[in-house]
N, C-alpha and C positions, 0 to 999 in steps of 0.2 A: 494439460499444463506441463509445459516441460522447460522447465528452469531449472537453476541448480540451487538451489535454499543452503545459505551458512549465517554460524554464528559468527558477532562479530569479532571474533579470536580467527575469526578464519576458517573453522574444522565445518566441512559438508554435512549437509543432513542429508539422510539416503530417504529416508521415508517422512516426508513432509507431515501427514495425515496423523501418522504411529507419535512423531517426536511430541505435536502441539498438544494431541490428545493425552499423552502419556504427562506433558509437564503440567498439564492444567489438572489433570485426576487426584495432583500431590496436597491440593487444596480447594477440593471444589466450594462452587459460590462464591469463592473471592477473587476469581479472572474478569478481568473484561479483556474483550479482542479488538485490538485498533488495526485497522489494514487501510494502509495508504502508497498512494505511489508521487513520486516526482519524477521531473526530466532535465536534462540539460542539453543543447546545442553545443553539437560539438565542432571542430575546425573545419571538418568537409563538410560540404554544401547544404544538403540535407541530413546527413547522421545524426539520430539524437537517440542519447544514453538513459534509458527508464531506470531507476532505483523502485524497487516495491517492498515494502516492508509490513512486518506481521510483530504488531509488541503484544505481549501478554502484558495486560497491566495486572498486580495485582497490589488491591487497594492497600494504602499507609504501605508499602516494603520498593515499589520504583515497578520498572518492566523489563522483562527480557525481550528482547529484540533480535527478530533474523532477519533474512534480507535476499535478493537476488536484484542482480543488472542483468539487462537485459540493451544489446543495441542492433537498432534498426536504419538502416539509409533511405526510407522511402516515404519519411515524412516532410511536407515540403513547406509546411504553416503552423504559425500559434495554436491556431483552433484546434488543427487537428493533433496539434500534439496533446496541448492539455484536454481534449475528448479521451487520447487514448490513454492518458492517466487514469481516469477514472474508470474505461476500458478494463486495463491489467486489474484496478480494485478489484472490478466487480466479479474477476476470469475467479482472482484471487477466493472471493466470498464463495460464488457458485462451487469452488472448489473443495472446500470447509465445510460447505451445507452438504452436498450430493456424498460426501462418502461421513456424515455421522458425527464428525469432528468435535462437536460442540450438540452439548446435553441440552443445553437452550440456547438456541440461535439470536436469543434477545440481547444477549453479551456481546455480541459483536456490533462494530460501530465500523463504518469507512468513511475515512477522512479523506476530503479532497482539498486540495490544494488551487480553492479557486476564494475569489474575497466578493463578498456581499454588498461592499462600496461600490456605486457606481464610478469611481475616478477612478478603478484599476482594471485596466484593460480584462484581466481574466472575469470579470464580471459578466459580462458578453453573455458566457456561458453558465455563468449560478445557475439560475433556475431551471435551465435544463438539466444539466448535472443533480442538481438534488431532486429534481421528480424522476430520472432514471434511476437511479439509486433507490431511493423509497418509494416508486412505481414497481421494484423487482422485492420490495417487504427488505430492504435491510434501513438500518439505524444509518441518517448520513449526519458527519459534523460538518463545515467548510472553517476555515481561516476565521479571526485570529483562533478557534478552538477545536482543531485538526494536527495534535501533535506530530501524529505517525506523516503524515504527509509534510505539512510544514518545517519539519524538525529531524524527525529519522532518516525519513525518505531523503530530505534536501543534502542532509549530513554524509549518507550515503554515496549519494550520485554524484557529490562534490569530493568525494576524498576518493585521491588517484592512489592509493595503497592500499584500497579496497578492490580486487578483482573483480571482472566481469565476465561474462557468457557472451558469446557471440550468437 
């Protein structure tokens, strides 16, 4: 995984693994982990910009929130863009899990950014999306109760004062 992870003040995290694990140690059992991603279409043809975001929530006090963009030109559809949203989650989760990050992996949840209505086109893909997710053992939320994706992520990928990674 090779992104560049910042707070959203802007300052880089060098060591992804070390920062999450280090702020969540200052109160354990009161973290949960939301990891979500969103995207946006951008002006050329196919370019679309992924926001991926990691909140530590901790319960009654709000979340800390980091982030990385991330953009690609070689996405050419809906589907496969919102696939690769959930895609970057899961790069994201596998990531968290394989080097120890978290004391119990049950604290983590990823939110996806698709809706359970059949009148919303991202629908298409619900059920696949939540049985990959929870076919790999992680926690999945989708819309309306998918903050990090819905809210962080979207927050992120929309706001052009926030930098990106090529």
């Amino acid at each position: 995984m090779n992104y560049t992870w910042k707070k959203v003040s802007g300052e880089n995290i060098e060591d992804l693994a070390g920062y999450i694990k280090h702020h969540i140690s200052k109160y354990p059992g009161e973290y949960e982990i939301f990891v979500g991603t969103d995207s946006q279409r951008m002006r050329k043809r196919y370019t679309v910009l992924f926001a991926m975001v990691i909140c530590m929530y901790r319960k009654g006090k709000g979340a800390h929130v980091i982030y990385a963009k991330y953009r690609r030109s070689d996405i050419k559809d809906k589907y496969t863009r919102l696939r690769t949203e959930v895609a970057y989650s899961l790069e994201i989760a596998n990531y968290l899990t394989e080097r120890d990050v978290l004391i119990d992996p049950s604290i983590m949840t990823i939110h996806i950014d698709l809706s359970p209505d059949i009148q919303n086109d991202s629908n298409k893909l619900y059920k696949e999306a939540i049985g990959w997710v929870t076919g790999m053992g992680y926690n999945c939320e989708a819309k309306p109760n998918a903050p990090a994706a819905s809210y962080a992520a979207d927050f992120v990928v929309k706001n052009k004062d926030i930098a990106f990674q090529t």
